[in-house]
C-alpha positions as CSV (number, residue, x, y, z in Angstrom):
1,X,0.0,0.0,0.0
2,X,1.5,3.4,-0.9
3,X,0.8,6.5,1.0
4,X,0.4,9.8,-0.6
5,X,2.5,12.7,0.4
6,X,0.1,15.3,1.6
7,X,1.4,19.1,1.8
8,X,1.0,20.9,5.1
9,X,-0.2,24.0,5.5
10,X,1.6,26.6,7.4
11,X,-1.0,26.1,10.0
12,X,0.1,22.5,10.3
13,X,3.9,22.9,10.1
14,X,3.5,25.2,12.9
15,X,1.4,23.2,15.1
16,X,3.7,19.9,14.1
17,X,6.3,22.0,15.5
18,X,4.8,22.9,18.9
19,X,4.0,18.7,19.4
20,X,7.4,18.2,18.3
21,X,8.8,20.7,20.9
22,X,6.4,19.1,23.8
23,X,6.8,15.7,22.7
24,X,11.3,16.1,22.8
25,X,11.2,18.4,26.2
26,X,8.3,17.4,27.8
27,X,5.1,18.8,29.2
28,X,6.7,19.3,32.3
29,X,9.8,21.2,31.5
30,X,7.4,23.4,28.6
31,X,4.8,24.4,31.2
32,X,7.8,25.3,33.8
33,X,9.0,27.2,30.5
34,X,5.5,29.1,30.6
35,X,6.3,30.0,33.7
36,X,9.0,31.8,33.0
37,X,8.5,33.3,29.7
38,X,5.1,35.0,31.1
39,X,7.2,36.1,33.8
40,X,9.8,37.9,31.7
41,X,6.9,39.0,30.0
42,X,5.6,40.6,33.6
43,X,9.5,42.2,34.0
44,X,9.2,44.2,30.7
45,X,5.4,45.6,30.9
46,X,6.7,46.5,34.3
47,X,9.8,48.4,33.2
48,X,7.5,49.8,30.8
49,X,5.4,51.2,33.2
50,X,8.2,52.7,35.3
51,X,9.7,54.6,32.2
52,X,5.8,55.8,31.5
53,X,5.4,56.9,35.3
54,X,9.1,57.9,35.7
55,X,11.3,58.0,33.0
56,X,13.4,55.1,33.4
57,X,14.8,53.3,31.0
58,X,15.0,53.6,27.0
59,X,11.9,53.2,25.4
60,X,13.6,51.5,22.5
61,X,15.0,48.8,24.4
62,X,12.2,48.4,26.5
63,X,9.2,48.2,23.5
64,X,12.0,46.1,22.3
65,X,12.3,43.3,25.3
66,X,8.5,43.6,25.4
67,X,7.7,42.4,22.0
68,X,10.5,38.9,22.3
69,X,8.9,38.3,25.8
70,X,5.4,38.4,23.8
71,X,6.4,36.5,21.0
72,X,7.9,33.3,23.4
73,X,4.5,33.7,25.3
74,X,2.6,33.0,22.6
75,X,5.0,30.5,21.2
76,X,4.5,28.7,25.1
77,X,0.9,29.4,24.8
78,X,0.6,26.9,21.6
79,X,2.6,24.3,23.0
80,X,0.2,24.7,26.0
81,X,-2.7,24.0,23.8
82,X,-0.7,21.3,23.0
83,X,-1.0,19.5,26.0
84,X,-4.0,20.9,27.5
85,X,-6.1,20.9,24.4
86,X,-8.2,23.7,22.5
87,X,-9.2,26.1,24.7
88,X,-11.8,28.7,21.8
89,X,-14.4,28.1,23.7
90,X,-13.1,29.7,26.7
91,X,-11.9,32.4,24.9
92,X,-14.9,33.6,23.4
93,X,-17.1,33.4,26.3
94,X,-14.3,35.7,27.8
95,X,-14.8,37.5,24.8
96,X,-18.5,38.1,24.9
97,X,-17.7,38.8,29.0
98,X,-15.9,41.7,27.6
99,X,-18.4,43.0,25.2
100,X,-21.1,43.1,27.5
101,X,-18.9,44.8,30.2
102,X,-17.7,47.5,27.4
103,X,-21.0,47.9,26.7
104,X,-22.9,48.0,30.1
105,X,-19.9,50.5,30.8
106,X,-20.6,52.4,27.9
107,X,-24.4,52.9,29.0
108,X,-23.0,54.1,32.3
109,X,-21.4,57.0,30.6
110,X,-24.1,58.1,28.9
């Protein structure tokens, strides 16, 4: 029986990537990885608040450090729906939370 080679799609080399990643590290040492990519992540939107507030830093370096920390998150994010399974459900009944709280807000102002 011969199998036909089937083309991926971007979509699907990325994802293959991701289980690749989890399935060669481990779901343990990714999630840990989560950890402390989001926390990095924390570090710079702080930094970024101090220079807003105070000055500090250069804004350069510090929009800089803010989008690499964003990228791994979301690069850890897909390797968590990796092991934890979809999660679109979720996010758009936290996306229709939102709506109706911009608009009840909204009404508020008026």
């Amino acid at each position: 029986m011969e199998f036909e080679l089937v083309e991926m799609t971007p979509e699907q080399r990325e994802m293959a990537l991701y289980e690749e990643a989890v399935e060669h590290f481990g779901e343990k040492a990714q999630i840990l990885q989560t950890v402390e990519e989001m926390a990095e992540l924390t570090k710079a939107l702080l930094k970024y608040i101090r220079y807003k507030d105070f000055g500090h830093g250069d804004l350069g370096d510090i929009l800089e450090c803010i989008n690499e920390e964003r990228a791994d998150v979301s690069i850890m994010l897909n390797q968590m729906e990796v092991i934890f399974g979809d999660n679109s459900v979720d996010e758009c009944l936290k996306l229709k939370h939102l709506r109706e709280f911009l608009d009840e807000d909204g009404r508020a102002e008026e």
